[in-house]
Residue frames as a rotation matrix with the C-alpha (Angstrom) as fourth column:
UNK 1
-0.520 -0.387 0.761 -99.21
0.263 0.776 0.574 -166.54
-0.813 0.498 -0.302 -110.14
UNK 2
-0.893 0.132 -0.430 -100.19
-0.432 -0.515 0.740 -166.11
-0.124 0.847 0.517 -113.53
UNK 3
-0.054 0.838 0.543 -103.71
-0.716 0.347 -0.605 -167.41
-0.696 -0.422 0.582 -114.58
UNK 4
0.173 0.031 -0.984 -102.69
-0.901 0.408 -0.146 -169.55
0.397 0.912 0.098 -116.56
UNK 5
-0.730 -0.632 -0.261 -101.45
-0.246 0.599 -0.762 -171.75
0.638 -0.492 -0.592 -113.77
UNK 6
-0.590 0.500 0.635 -104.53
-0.778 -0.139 -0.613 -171.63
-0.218 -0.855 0.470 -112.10
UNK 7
-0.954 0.133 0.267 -106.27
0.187 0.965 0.186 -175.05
-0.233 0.227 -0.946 -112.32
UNK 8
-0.712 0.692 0.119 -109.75
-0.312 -0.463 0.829 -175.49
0.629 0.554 0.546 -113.91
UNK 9
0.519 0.760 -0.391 -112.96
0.524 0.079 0.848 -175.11
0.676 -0.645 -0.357 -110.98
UNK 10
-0.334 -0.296 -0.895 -110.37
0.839 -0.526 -0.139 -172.97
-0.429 -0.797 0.424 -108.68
UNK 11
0.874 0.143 0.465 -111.75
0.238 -0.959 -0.151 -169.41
0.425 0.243 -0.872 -108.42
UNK 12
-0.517 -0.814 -0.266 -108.85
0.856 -0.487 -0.173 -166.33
0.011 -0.317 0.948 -107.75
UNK 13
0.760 0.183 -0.624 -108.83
0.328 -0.937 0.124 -162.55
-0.562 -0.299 -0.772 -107.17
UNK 14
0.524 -0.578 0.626 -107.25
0.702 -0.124 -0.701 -160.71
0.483 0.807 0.341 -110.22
UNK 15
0.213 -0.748 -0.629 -104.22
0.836 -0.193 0.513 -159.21
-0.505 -0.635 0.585 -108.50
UNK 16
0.009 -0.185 -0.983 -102.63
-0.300 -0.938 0.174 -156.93
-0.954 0.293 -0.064 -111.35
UNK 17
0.895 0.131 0.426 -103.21
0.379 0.277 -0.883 -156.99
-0.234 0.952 0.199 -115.15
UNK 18
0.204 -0.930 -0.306 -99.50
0.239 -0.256 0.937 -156.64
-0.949 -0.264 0.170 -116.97
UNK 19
0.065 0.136 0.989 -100.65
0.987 0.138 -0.084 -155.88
-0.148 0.981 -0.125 -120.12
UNK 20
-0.990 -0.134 -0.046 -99.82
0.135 -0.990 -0.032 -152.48
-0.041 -0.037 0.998 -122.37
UNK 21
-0.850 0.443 -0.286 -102.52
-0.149 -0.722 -0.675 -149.85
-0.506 -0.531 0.680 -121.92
UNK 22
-0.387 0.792 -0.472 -104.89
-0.912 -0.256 0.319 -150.44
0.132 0.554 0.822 -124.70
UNK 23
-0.356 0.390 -0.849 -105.12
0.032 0.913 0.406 -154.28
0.934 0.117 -0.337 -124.52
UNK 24
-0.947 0.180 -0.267 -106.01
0.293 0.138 -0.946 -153.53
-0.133 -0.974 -0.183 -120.42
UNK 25
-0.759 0.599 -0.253 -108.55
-0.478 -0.778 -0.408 -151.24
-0.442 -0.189 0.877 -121.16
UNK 26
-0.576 0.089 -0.813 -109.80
-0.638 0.573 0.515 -154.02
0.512 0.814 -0.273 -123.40
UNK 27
-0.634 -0.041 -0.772 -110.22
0.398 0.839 -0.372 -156.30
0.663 -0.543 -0.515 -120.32
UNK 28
-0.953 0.304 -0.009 -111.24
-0.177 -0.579 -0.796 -153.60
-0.247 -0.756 0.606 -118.07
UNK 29
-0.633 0.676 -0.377 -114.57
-0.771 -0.507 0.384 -153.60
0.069 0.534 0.843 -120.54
UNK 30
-0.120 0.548 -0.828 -114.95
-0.406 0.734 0.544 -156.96
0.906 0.401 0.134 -120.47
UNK 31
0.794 0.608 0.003 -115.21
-0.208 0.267 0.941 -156.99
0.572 -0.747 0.339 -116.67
UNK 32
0.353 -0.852 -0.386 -111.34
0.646 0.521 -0.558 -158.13
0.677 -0.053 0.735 -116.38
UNK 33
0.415 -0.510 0.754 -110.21
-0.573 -0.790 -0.219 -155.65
0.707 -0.341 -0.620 -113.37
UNK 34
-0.551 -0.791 -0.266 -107.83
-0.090 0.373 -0.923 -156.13
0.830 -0.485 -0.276 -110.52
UNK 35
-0.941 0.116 0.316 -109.58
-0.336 -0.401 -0.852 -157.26
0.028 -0.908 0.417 -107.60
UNK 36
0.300 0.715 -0.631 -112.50
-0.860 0.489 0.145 -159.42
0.412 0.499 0.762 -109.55
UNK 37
-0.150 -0.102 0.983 -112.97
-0.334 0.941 0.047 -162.92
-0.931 -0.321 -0.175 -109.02
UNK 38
0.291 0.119 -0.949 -112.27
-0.956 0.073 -0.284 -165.08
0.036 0.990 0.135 -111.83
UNK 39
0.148 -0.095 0.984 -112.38
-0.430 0.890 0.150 -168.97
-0.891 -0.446 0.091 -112.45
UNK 40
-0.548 -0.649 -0.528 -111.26
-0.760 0.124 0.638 -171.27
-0.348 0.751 -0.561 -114.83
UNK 41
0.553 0.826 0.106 -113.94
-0.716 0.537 -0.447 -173.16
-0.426 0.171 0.888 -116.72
UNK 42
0.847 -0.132 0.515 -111.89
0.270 0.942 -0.202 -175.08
-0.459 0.310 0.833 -119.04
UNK 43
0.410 -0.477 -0.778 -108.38
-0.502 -0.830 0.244 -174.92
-0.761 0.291 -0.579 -121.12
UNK 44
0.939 -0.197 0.282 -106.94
0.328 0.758 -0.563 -176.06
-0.103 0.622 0.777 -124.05
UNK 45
0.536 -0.685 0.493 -103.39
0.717 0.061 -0.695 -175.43
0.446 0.726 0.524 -125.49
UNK 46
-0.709 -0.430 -0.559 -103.09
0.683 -0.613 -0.397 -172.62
-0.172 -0.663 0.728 -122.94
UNK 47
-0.633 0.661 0.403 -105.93
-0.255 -0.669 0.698 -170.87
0.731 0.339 0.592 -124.21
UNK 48
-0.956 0.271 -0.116 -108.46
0.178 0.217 -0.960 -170.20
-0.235 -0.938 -0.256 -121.47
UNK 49
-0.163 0.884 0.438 -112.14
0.188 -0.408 0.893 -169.90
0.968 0.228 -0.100 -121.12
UNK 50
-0.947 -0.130 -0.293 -113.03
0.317 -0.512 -0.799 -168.08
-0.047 -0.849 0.526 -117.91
UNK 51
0.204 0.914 -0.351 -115.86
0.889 -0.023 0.458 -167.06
0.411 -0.405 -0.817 -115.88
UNK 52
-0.907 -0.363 -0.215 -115.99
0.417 -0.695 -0.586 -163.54
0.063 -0.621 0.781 -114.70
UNK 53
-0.785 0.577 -0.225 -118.88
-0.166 -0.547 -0.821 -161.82
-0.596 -0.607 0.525 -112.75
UNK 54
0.124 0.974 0.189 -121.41
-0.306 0.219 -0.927 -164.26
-0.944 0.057 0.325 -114.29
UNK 55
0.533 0.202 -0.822 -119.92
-0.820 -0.115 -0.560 -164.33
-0.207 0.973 0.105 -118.03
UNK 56
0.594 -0.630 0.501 -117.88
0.571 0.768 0.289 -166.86
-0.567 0.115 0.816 -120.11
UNK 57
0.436 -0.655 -0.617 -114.79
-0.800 -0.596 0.066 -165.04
-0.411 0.465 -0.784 -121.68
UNK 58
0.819 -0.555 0.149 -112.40
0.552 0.687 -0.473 -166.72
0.160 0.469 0.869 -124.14
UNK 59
0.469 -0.872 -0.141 -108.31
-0.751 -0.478 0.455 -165.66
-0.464 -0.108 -0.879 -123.46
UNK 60
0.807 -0.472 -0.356 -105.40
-0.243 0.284 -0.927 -166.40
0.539 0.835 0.114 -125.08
UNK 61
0.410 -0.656 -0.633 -102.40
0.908 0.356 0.220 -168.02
0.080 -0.665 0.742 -123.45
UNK 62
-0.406 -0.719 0.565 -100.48
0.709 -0.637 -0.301 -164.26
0.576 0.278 0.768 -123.89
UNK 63
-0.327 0.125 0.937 -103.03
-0.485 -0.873 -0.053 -162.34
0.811 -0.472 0.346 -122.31
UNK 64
0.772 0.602 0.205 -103.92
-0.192 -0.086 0.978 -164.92
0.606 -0.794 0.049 -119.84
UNK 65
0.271 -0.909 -0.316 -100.25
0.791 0.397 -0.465 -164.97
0.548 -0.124 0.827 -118.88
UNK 66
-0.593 -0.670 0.446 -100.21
0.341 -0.711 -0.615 -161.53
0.730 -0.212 0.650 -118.19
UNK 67
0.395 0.831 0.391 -103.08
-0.659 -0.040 0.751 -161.62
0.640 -0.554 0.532 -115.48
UNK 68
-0.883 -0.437 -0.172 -101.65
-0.096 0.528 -0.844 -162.28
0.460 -0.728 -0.508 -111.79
UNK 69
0.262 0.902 0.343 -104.19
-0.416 -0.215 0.883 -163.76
0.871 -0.374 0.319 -109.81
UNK 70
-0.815 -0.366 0.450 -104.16
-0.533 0.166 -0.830 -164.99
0.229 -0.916 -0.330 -105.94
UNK 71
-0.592 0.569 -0.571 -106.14
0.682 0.731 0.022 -168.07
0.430 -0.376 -0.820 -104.82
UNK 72
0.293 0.821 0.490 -109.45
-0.280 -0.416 0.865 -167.25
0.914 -0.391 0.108 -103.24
């Protein structure tokens, strides 16, 4: 499911990232890889803030659309 759909306090396991190449590599930096755990702290409008491997990230509904993730 996309991570947007993922409710806020559920952790997942980033599955695959469906973004083009440069915006991945983008994520990749910021810790975003397939196979991370990632939770949803809070969202507004579809815009996400996220927790990965200790940080807070900010996403946009677009790129956190394109991030499948699978319940923990």
């Amino acid at each position: 499911m996309p991570l947007t759909m993922l409710p806020p306090g559920k952790e997942a396991i980033i599955n695959i990232c469906r973004a083009k190449d440069s915006t991945k590599k983008f994520l990749e930096g910021l810790g975003i890889l397939p196979g991370v755990t990632i939770s949803v702290i809070s969202e507004m409008d579809g815009n996400l803030i996220v927790c990965v491997k200790g940080s807070r990230l900010a996403l946009n509904k677009g790129i956190a659309q394109q991030l499948l993730v699978q319940v923990a």
